[in-house]
C-alpha positions in Angstrom: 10.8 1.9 0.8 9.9 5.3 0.8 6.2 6.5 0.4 6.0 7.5 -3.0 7.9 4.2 -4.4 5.3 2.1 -2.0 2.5 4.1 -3.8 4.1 3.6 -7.4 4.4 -0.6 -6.5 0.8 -0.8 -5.5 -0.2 1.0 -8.6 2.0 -0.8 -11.0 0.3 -4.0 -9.5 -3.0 -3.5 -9.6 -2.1 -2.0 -13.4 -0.4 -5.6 -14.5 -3.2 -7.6 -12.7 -5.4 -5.5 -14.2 -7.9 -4.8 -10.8 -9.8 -1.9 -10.6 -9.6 0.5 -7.6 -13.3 -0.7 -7.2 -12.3 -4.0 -7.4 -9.2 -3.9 -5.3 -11.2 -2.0 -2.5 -14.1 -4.5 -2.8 -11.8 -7.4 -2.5 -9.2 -6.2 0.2 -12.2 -4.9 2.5 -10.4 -1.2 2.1 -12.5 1.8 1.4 -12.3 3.1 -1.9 -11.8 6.5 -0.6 -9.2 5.6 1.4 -7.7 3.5 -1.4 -7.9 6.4 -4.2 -6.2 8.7 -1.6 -3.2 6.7 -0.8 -2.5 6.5 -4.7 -2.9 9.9 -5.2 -0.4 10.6 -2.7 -2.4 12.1 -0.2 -3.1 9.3 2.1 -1.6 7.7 4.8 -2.4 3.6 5.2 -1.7 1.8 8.0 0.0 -1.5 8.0 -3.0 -3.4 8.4 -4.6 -1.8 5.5 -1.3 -2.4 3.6 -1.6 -6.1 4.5 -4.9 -6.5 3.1 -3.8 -4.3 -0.2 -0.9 -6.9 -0.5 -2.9 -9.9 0.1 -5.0 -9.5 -2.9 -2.2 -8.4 -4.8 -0.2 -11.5 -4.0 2.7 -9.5 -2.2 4.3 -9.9 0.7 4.7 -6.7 3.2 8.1 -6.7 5.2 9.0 -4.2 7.7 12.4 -3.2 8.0 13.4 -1.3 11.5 16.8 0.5 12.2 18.7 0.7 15.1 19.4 4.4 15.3 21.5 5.7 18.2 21.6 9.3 19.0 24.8 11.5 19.1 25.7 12.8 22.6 
């Protein structure tokens, strides 16, 4: 998933759930700063901090890694 689809997920979430960037912060133990940047586009989260978004959320993050071979 690409960053901008991962940001428009965690927003549509929260939206249907109807949480709060205060509240989903507050819950997932993620700064609200940090939180209000990543949905504007401007931050960067690390997977840890994606976890805890997705835990309150009730999603699931999966990490999907390619094999991808240079061209000599």
């Amino acid at each position: 998933m690409h960053h901008k689809e991962l940001i428009i997920t965690i927003k549509e979430r929260r939206d249907v759930m109807q949480v709060t960037q205060e509240t989903l912060a507050e819950l997932s133990g993620v700064g609200l700063r940090t939180l209000k940047q990543f949905e504007s586009g401007k931050g960067n989260p690390t997977l840890m901090t994606l976890q805890k978004l997705a835990d309150v959320l009730g999603m699931e993050v999966c990490l999907k890694l390619k094999n991808i071979t240079s061209a000599k």
